[in-house]
C-alpha positions as MATLAB code, in Angstrom:
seq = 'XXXXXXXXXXXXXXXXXXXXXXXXXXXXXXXXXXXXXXXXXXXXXXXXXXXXXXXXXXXXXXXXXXXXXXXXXXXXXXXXXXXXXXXXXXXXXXXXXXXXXXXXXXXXXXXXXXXXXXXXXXXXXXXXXXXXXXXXXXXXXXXXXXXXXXXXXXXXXXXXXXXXXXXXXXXXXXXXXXXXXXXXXXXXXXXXXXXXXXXXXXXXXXXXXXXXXXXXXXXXXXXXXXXXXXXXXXXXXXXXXXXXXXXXXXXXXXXXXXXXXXXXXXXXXXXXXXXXXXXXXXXXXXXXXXXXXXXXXXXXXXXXXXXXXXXXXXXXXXXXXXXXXXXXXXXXXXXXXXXXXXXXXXXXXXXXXXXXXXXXXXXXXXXXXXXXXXXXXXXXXXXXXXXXXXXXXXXXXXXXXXXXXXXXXXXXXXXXXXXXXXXXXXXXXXX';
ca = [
      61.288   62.539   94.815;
      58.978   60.134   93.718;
      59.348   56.128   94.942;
      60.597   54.573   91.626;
      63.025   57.476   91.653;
      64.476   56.899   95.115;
      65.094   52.939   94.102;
      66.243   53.364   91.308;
      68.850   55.970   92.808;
      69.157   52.602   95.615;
      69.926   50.255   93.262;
      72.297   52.589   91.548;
      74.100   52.297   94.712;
      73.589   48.895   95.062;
      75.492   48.128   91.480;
      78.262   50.872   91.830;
      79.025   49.363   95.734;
      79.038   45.382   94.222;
      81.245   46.756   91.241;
      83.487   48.113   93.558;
      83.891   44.654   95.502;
      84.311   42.512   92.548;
      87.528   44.781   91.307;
      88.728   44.463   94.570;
      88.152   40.685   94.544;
      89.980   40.585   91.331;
      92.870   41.676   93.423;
      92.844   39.156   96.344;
      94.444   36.641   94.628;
      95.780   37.687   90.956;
      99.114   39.121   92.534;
     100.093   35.760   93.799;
      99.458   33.596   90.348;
     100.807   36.421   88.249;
     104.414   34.927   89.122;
     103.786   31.156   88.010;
     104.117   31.872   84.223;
     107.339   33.944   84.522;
     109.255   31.888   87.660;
     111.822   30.829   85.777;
     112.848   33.968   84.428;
     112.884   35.151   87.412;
     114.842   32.544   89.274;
     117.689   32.542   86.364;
     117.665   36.536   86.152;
     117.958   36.920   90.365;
     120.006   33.883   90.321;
     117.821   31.690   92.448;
     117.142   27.995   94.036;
     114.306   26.589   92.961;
     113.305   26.448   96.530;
     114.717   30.513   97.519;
     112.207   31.389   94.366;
     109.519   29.726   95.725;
     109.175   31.743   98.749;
     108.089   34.497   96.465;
     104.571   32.153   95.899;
     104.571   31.062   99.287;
     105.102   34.175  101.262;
     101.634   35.475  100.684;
     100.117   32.306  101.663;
     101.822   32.016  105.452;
     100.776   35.738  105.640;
      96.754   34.562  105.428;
      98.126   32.461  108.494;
      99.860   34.790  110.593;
      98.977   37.885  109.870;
      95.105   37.326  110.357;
      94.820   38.222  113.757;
      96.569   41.636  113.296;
      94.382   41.949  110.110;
      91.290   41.707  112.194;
      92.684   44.597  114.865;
      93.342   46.907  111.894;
      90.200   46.394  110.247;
      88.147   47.027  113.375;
      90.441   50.397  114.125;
      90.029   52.000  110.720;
      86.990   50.416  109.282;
      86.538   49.053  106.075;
      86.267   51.840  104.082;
      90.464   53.368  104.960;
      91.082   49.241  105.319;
      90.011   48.090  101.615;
      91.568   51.529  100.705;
      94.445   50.992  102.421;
      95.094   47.317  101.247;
      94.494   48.431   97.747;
      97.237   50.786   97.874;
      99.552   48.500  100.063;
      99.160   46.013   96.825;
     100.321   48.362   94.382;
     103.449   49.074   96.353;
     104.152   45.723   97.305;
     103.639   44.592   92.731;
     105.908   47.388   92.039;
     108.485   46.588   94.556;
     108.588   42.831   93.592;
     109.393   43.931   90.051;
     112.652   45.697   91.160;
     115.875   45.106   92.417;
     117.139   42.602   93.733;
     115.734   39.265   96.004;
     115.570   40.762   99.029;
     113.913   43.918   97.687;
     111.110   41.406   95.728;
     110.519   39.424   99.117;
     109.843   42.901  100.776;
     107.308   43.620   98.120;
     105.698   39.972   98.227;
     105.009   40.676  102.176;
     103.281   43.847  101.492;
     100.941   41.854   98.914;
     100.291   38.918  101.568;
     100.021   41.295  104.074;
      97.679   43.639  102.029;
      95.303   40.627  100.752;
      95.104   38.995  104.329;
      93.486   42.214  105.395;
      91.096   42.183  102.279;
      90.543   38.340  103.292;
      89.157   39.774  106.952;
      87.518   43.281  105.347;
      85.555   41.984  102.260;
      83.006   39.496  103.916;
      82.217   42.477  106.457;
      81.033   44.304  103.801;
      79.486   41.928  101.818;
      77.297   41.033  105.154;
      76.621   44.293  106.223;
      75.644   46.275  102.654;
      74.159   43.213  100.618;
      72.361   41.753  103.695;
      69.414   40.307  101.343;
      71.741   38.344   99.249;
      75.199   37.468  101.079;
      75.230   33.869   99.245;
      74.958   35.236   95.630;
      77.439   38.652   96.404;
      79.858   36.297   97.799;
      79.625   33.448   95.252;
      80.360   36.649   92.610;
      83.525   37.483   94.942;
      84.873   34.561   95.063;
      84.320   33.819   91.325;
      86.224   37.424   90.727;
      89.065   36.145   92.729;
      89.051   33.378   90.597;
      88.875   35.486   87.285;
      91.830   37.412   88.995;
      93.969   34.424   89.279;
      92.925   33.413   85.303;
      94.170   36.815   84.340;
      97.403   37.286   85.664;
      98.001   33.350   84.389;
      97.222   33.914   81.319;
      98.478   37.506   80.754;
     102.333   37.803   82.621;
     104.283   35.165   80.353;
     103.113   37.017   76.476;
     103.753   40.643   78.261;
     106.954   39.176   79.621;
     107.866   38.393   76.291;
     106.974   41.585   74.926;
     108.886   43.855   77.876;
     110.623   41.385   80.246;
     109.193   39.845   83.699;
     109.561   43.109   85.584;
     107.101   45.396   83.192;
     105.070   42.192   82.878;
     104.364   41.785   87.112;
     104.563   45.514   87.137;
     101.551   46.594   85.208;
      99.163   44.156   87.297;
      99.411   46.888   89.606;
      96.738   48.900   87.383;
      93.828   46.342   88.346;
      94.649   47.952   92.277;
      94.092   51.446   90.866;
      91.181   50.506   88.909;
      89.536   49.049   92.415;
      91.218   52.173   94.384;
      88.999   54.792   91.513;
      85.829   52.415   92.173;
      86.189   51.862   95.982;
      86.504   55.616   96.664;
      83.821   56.358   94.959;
      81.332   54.435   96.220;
      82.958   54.162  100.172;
      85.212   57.481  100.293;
      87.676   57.161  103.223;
      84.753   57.975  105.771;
      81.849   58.696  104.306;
      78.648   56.373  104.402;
      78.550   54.387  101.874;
      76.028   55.026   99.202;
      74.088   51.416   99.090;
      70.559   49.913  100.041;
      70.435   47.824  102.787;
      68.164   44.700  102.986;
      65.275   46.909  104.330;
      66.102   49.793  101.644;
      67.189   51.833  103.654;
      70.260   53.449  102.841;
      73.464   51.724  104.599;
      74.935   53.767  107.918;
      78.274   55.369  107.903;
      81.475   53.478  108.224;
      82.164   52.455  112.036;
      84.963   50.508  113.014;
      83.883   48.764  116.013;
      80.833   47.954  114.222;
      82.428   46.410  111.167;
      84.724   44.147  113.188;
      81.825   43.054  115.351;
      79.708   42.012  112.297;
      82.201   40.415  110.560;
      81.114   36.433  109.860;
      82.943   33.094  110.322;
      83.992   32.684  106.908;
      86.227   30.902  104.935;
      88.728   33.253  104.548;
      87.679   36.087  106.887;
      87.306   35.206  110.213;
      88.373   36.865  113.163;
      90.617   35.344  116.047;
      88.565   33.434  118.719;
      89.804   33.844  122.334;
      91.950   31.819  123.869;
      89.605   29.550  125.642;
      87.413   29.019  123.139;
      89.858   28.602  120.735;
      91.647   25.405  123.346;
      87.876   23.967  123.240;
      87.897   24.310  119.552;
      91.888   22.438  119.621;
      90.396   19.538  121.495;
      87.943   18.403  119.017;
      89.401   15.677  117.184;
      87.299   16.846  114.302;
      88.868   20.080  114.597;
      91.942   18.069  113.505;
      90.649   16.072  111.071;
      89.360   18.755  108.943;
      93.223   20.556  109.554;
      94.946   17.591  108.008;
      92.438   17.748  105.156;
      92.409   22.069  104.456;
      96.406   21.877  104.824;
      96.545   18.817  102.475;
      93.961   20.647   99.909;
      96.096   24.251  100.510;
      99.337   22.736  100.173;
      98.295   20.991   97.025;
      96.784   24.281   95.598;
      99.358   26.503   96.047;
     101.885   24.163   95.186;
     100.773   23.393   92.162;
      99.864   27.202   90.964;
     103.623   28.172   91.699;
     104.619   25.627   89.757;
     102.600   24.391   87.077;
     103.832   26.234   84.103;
     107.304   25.326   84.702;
     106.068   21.548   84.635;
     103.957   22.158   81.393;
     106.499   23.857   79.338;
     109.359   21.539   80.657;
     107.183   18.262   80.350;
     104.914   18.568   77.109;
     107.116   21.677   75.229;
     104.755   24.335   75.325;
     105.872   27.615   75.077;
     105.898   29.859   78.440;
     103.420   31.794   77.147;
     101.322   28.778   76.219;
     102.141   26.730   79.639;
     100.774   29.927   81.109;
      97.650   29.980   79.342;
      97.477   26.176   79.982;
      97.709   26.741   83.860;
      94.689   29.144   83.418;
      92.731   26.188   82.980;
      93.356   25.151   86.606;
      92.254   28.425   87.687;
      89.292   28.985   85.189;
      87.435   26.082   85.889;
      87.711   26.727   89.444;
      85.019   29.342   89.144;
      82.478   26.521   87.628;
      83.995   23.929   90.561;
      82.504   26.538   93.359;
      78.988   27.017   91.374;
      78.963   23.371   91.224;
      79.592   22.212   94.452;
      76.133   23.334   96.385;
      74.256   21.592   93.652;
      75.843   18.708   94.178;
      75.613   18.656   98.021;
      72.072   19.182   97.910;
      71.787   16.184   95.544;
      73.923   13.740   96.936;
      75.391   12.376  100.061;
      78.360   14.531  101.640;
      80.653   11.424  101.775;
      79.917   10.626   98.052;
      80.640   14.298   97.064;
      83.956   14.198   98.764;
      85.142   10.861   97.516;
      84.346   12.264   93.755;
      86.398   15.475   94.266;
      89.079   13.654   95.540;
      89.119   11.239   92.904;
      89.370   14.639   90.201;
      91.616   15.943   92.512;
      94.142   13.124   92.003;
      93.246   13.013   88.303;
      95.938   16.416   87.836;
      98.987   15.090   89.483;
      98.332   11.527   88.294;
      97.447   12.299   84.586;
     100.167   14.501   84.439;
     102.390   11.351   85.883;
     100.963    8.895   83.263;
      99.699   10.645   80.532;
     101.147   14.463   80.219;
     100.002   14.837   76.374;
      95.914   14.931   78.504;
      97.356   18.478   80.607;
      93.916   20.521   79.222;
      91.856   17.283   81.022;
      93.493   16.910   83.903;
      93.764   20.806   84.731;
      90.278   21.548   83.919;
      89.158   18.263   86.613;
      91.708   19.344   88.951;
      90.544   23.122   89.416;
      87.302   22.172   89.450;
      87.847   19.623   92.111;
      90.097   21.934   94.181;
      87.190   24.699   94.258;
      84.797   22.169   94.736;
      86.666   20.903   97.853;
      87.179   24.308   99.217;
      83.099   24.972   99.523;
      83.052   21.554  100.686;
      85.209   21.466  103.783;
      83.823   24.892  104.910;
      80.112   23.681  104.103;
      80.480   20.677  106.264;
      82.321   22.545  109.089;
      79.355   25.558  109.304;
      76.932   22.505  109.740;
      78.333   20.332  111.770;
      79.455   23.702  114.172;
      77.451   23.990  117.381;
      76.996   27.910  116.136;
      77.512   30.109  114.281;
      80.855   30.961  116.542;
      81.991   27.759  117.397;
      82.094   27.750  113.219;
      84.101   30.687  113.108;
      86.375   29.604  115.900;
      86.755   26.115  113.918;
      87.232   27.651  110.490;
      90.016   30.324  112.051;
      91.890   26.782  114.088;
      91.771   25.017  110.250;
      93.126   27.567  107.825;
      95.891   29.105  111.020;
      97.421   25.655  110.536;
      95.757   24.803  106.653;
      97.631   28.485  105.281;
     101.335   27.661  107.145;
     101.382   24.331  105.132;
     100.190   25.953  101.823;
     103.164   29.031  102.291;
     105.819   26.192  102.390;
     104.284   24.272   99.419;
     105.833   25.920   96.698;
     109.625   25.551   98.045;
     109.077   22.488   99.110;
     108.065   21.360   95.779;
     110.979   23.854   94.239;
     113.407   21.857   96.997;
     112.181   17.986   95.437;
     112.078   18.941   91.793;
     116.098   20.302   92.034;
     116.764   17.277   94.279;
     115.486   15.086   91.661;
     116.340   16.361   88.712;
     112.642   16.359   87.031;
     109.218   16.856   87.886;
     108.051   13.084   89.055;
     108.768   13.058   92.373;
     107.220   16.641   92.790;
     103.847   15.097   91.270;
     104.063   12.127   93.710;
     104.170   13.937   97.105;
     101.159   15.941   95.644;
      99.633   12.641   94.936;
     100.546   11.490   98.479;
      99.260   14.797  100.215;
      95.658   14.490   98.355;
      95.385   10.644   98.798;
      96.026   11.452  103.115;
      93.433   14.154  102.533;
      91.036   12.069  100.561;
      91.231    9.947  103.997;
      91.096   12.446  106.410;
      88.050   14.530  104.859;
      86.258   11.024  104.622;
      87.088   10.494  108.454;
      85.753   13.699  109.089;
      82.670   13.453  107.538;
      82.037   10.026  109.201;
      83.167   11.227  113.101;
      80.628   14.272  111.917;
      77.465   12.259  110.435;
      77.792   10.312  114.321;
      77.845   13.326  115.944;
      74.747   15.003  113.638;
      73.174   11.414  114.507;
      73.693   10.169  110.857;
      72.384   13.502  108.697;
      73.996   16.682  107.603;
      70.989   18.560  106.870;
      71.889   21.832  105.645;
      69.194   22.914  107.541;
      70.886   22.156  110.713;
      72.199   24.769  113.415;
];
């Protein structure tokens, strides 16, 4: 077999094995947002609380928190391969569950989604580092963007197929972007067999081993694995440690508050249709794929303090546009999701610099999104709790204006405690 013949067979593998993780991206996120546009159908057809509903957006979200650890074990026991596989099929039970029956039967099926993506959260940057070694930044910037396009999807798409065949059929047939993935993944990965992709030396990648994907998996954003319990009490007793908590929690909180809710505040304060206050809510999600791309530009432009102080400010723009001027909703979505990206890449960027190493990062990142994740699961019925209370949506808007102005602060302290410590620089280049 001649040499052009053998790459081009390698980057054959290459394009099947990153098609394969972007339609499992697409479902890391997706089943969550899919029941924003349709809540209220839902609450008045399983005669809910506005708060009891919510726990059907925020479920998922205290799973990332709690269910990490356990993620990690499973993913190191099976390997990735029966782990994505698994998850992927764990999701399509859990969307069809949710979509019948009664409460209780659509909480049991919202577990089995959190649970399911938490493990993708841990399984998906092990792959990504170990079978696109020569370009982890660009594979995962196209994850995350697909988890992104996932969340813009089910937005957009529930509320008109509700209206065509109810809210059931509508979160039900999501489930066919988890057997789309399932066809890819097993295709490329199998449920043991070595996966057919180049490595960063062209070589082609070695078979699946658990103990060798859980020891290679990175300190990511969303992916890391449990520290132990020494370092992780070093890690607690960093004040900066806590600093950057307050600020992920606020920014979590504020994101997944706002998702649950947002078309339910669009179509009840500017009349659009539930349909269109779906499609509007897209908007928040959309542009948070061109908030992550623009982020690194703008930290290697500009000082990190600056950056943060302009996200927050287009942070605040949603919740206080939507307070003073609701007839601007396209403007102040479109800021906000950028923003809320933005500040995602942010936070992490600044913690991986300012992190002694590469583990003390990990260790740091896993001690901010433990306590960052429990905040954002009890968002959306908190929010659900103050809009009954009050009657409208203005006092939900203020206590996310409240949350982002104390993270505004916090991220700011942060980044001053860590440009002391880095002896006035945060030089991507640093350790």
């Amino acid at each position: 077999m001649s040499g052009t013949t053998t790459q081009r067979l390698l980057d054959a593998g290459r394009g099947a094995a990153l098609a394969a993780v972007l339609l499992y991206a697409l479902n890391l996120r997706g089943p969550i947002t899919a029941l924003a546009p349709v809540v209220e159908n839902v609450r008045a057809d399983l005669g809910l609380s506005a708060t009891t509903v919510g726990l059907l957006t925020g479920v998922p979200v205290l799973c990332f928190a709690l269910l990490t650890p356990l993620a990690a074990v499973l993913v190191g026991r099976l390997g990735t391969a029966q782990a994505v596989a698994g998850s992927l099929l764990t999701v399509l039970a859990g969307t069809l569950l949710r979509s019948v029956g009664d409460f209780r039967t659509a909480l049991v099926g919202t577990v089995l989604i959190g649970a399911a993506i938490t493990v993708g959260n841990v399984a998906l940057p092990v792959v990504v580092a170990r079978d696109f070694s020569s370009g982890v930044t660009g594979v995962t910037g196209a994850y995350t963007a697909a988890m992104n396009a996932g969340s813009v999807l089910t937005t957009l798409g529930t509320a008109p197929l509700a209206a065509l065949v109810g809210w059931r059929w509508a979160l039900a047939s999501w489930g066919v972007l988890a057997v789309v993935a399932l066809v890819a993944w097993q295709r490329v990965y199998g449920w043991r067999r070595a996966p057919r992709v180049a490595s960063a030396s062209g070589a082609v990648a070695a078979p699946d081993e658990a103990p060798d994907d859980a020891r290679q998996a990175p300190g990511s954003a969303e992916g890391s694995a449990p520290p132990p319990a020494s370092a992780a009490t070093h890690v607690l007793r960093n004040p900066l440690t806590w600093l950057f908590v307050v600020t992920f929690a606020a920014q979590s909180a504020s994101y997944y508050g706002l998702t649950a809710w947002l078309p339910a505040l669009l179509h009840d304060e500017t009349g659009l249709s539930r349909a269109g206050a779906g499609a509007a809510a897209a908007l928040f999600q959309g542009f948070g794929v061109l908030g992550s791309v623009l982020a690194g530009g703008a930290l290697a432009r500009w000082r990190t303090r600056r950056v943060a102080l302009a996200v927050g400010a287009l942070w605040l723009s949603l919740p206080t546009g939507l307070l003073l001027v609701p007839a601007g909703w396209a403007v102040w979505a479109s800021l906000g999701g950028m923003a809320q990206a933005a500040n995602f890449v942010l936070i992490f960027s600044v913690v991986t610099v300012v992190a002694d190493s590469p583990a003390a990062a990990g260790r740091m990142s896993a001690a901010i999104q433990t306590v960052g994740y429990v905040a954002a699961g009890l968002a959306p019925s908190v929010l659900g709790a103050v809009h009954t209370a009050s009657g409208g949506w203005r006092a939900p808007l203020l206590v996310v204006v409240a949350g982002l102005a104390v993270m505004v602060v916090a991220h700011l302290s942060a980044i001053g405690v860590a440009l002391r410590h880095r002896g006035g620089t945060l030089a991507r280049s640093a350790p």
